[in-house]
N, C-alpha and C positions, 0 to 999 in steps of 0.2 A: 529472483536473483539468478537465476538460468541464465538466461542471457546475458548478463554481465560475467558469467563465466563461462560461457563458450567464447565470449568475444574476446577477453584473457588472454586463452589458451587459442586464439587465432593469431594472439604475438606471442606464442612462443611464451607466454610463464605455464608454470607447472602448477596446477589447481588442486587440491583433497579437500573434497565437498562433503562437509560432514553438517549432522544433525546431533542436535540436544534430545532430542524425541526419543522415545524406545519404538524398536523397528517394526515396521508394519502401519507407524503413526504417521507417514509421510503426506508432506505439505506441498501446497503446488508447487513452489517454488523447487521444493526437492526434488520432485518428481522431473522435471524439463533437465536439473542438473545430473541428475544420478540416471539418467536413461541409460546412456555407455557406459560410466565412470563411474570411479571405485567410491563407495558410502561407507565412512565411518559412525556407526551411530551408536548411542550407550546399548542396546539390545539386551539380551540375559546376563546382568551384568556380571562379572569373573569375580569371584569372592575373592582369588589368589591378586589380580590386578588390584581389585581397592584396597586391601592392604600394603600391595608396592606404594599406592596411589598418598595411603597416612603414613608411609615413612618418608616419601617423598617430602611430604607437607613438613614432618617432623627437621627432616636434615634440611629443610629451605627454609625454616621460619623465618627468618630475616625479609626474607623477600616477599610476604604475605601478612607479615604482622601487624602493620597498616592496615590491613582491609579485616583481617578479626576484628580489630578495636573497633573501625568502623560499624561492624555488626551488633558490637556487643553496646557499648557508648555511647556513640555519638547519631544524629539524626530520631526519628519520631515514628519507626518503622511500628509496628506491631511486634509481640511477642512470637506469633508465627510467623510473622515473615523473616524473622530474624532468625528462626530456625533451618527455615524453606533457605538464609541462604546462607547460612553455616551447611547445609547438606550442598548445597550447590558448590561450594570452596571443596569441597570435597572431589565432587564430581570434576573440577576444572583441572584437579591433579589427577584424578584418573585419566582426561585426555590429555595431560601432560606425560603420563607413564607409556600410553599409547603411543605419543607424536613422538616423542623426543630421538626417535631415531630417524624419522622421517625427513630431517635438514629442513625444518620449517624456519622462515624468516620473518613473516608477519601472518597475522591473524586480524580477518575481518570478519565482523557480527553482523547480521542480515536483521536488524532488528532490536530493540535496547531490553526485552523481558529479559528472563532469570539467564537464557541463554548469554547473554553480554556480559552477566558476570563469571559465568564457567570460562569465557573464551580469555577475561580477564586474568584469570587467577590462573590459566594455562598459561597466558603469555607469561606473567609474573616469575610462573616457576621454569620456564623455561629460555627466560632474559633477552626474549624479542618483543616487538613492541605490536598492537594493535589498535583497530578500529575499529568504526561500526557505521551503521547508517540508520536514523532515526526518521520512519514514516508519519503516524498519527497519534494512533491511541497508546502507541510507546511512550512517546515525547509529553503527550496532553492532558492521557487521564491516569496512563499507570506508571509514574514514571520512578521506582522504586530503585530509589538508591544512583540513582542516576548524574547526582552530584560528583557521585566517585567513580562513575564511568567515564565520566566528559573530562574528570578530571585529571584521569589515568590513559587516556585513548593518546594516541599522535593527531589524530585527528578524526575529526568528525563529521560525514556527509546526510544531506539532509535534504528535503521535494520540495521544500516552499523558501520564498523568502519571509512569509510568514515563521515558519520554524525557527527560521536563523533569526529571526528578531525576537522569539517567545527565549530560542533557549540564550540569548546576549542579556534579557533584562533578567529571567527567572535563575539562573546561574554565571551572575556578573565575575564571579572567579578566574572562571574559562577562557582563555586568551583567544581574539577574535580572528588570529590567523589559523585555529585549529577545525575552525568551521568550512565549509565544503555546498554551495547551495548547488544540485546537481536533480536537476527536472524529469520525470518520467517520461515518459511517452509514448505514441500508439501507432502504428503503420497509417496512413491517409491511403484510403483505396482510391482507385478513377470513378470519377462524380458518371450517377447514370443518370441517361437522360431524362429528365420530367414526361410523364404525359401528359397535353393541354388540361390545364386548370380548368377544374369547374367547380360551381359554386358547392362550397364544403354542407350545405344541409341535404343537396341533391346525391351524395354518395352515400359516406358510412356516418355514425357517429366518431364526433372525436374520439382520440384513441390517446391512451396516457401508459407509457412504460416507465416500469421501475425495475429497474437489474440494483440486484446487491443480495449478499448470505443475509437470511433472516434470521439478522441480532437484534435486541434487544437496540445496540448504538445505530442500527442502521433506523431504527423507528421509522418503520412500516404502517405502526398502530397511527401514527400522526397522518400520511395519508389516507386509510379507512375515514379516518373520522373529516377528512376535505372530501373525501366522496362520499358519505353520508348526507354533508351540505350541498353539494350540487347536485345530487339525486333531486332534494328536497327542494330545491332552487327552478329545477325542471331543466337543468342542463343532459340533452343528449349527449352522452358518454359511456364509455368503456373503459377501464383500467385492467394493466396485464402486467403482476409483479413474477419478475424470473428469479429464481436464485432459491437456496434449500439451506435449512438451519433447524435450530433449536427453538424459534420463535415461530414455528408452522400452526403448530396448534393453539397458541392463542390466537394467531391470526385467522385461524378458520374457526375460530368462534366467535371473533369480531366480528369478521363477514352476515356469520348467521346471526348474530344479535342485530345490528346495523340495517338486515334485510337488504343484502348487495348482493346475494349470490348470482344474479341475471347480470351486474354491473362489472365482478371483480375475478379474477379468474388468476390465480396461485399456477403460475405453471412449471414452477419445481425447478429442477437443472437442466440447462438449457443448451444443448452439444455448440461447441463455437461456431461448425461450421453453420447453425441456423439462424446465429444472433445476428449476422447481416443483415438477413430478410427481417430479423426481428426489428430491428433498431430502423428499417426504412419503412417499416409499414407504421410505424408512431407517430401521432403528430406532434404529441408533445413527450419530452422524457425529463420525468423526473427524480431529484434527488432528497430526501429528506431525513439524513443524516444527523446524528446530535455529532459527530467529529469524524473528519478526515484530514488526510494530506492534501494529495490534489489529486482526486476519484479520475480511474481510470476509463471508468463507465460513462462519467461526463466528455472524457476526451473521447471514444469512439464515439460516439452521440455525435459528439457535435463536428468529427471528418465527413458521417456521413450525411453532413447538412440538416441536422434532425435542430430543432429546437431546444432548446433546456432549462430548465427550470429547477432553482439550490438554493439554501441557503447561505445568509452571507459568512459563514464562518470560515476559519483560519486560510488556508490556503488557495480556496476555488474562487477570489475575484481575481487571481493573478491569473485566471483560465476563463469564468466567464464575466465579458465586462460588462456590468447592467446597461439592457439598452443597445448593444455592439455587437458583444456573440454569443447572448443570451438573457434570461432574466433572472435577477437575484429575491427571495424575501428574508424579511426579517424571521431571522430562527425561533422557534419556537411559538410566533405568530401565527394563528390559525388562517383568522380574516383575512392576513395578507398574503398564508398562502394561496386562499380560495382566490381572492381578487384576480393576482397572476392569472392560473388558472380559465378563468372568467374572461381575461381582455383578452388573452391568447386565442381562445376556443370564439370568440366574437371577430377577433379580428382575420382568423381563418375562413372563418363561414363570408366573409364579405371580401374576401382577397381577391375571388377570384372574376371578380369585376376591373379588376386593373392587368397589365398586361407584366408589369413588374409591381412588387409592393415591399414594404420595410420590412418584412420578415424574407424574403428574397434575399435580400442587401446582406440580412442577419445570418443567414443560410451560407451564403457564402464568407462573410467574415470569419464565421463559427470555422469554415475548412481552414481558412489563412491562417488566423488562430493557432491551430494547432500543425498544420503542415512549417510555420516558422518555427513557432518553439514549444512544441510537444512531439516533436516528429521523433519516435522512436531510433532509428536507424542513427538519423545525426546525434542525439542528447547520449543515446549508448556510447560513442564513438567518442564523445568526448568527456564522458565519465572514466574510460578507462583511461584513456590520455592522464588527467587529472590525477585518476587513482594512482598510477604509476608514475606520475611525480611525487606525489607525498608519502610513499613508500621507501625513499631515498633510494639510495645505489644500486641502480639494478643490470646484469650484463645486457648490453645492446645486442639481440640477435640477426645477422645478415638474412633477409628472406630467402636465401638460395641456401641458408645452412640447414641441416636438418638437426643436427645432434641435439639431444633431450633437454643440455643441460642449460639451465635457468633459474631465477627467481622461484622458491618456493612460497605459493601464497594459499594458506590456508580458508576458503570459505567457510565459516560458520553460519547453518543456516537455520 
């Protein structure tokens, strides 16, 4: 979300980029945004503030009464979750006792968790309207309460057109002008030149990257157990997962049960400046996710001509098209991950008996791809366009004016 608030505040609106988190808990996103600028975040919270915070609630009930009921009545929440967001109504008038001198106008949510309803129940009490933008596992696996988000926002911005058609059938309420499909995207570097191909068993073994935090959702454990089968298969290989999480250690006990520690190599957090090198030296780069939006890890992958390889779930064939600018399998399917896999690593070792070949073709589709409609720089530029339509009336600043005064938009991140 950084960069859609720097690029904001390159038209002249006026940004307070604030956080649900307590301080010191800061997210990447937060981090690129709050580098210069001023961070609101709950911190040690002021006992004197949360008190302002339930009288506030108390003299507004009118304009929140709706969303208790909602907690207490209506929907199929859990008994704690219906607690978690009675304390959150809470917390949403505390950054209303905070904002409200601030001449805040709208309020956008970086995300649909509990955060979406604090930024709700602030707008509520302070009678400007907000948004939000729904990535993956917000919209698909935890989407709590979300009925009353979508239903309370002005509008709603979303990665896929996959999204915009899960949340049209799953919440048919929602009026379909309030939806926003507004695409990610990743810088396309200058293609470096190839050195002459030679036959792929005369160099290294095939080489297979996975980038992504080791969760649980990113299931890592699904590919160990494809390279437990091509070990077993006799395929020369190598696999190099990057990225650091809470799933480290069952992963490096997979490893050693599996007997891959010669094949599989964890190599933790990966500084950005080296994931170039990392992402060209792969021949193939895989994805094996149980959910995403549209993985940003596939879109560099594949600017810098690398091969890819995902499953077919919600948003990634609108990125890779089986067959065009990369290959899909069936989720959850072992054999047909391995299959993939298998033709890719065959059809590399014998590629380079031709002077061009279909993964060539594939190679550069994969950049078009994403240099038309993932290209960061463009899809940003015209998110904010967009955003600043559906935010209604906002002053028009002359680039030669300098004075401050603007649109107040609050980032919730």
């Amino acid at each position: 979300m950084g960069e859609e608030i720097e690029e904001l505040r390159r038209r002249r609106i006026q940004i307070i980029a604030c956080s649900a988190r307590r301080s010191g808990e800061k997210t990447r996103e937060a981090d690129g945004a709050a580098e210069a600028h001023e961070i609101l975040s709950l911190g040690p919270v002021e006992f004197l503030t949360l008190l302002r915070a339930l009288a506030m609630l108390l003299r507004r009930w009118d304009r929140v009464a709706d969303l208790i009921m909602r907690v207490f009545v209506r929907g199929k929440e859990s008994p704690q979750r219906r607690v978690r967001a009675l304390l959150h109504t809470w917390l949403g008038a505390y950054y209303a006792v905070k904002l409200q001198k601030r001449g805040i106008d709208h309020i956008h949510v970086h995300h649909g968790y509990f955060g979406a309803w604090i930024a709700m129940v602030a707008a509520r009490l302070l009678e400007v309207q907000f948004s939000l933008t729904l990535h993956g596992s917000d919209l698909l696996l935890n989407g709590a309460y979300l009925d009353t988000k979508l239903q309370n926002c002005r509008f709603c911005v979303t990665v896929s057109e996959y999204n915009h058609q899960h949340i049209l059938h799953r919440y048919p309420e929602v009026h379909p002008g309030k939806l926003l499909v507004s695409r990610l995207g990743v810088d396309v570097p200058e293609p470096i030149q190839s050195p002459p191909r030679i036959a792929h068993s005369a160099r290294h073994a095939f080489t297979l990257l996975a980038v992504g935090r080791l969760h649980a959702v990113k299931d890592h454990a699904f590919l160990l157990r494809a390279c437990e089968r091509l070990r077993d298969r006799g395929v020369d290989f190598e696999c190099a997962i990057a990225g650091e999480g809470p799933e480290r250690r069952r992963l490096e006990r997979l490893i050693r049960e599996c007997r891959l520690h010669d094949r599989v190599t964890l190599l933790g957090t990966v500084p950005r400046d080296r994931m170039d090198a990392l992402y060209r030296s792969a021949d193939l780069v895989v994805l094996t996710s149980r959910s995403e939006g549209i993985p940003l890890v596939l879109m560099e992958a594949m600017a810098r001509g690398r091969i890819v390889l995902a499953p077919a779930i919600t948003g990634i064939p609108e990125l890779v098209i089986p067959g065009k600018t990369g290959f899909l399998y069936s989720p959850g399917v072992l054999d047909d991950l391995i299959s993939r896999i298998v033709f890719v690593e065959e059809f590399m070792r014998a590629e380079g008996r031709y002077a061009v070949s279909r993964l060539d073709w594939m190679r550069h589709a994969a950049r078009v791809q994403v240099l038309h409609n993932f290209n960061r720089r463009k899809n940003l530029s015209n998110f904010c366009e967009r955003f600043l339509e559906r935010i209604g009336p906002h002053e028009v600043i002359p680039k030669d004016w300098s004075s401050p005064h603007a649109s107040v938009v609050l980032q919730q991140i």
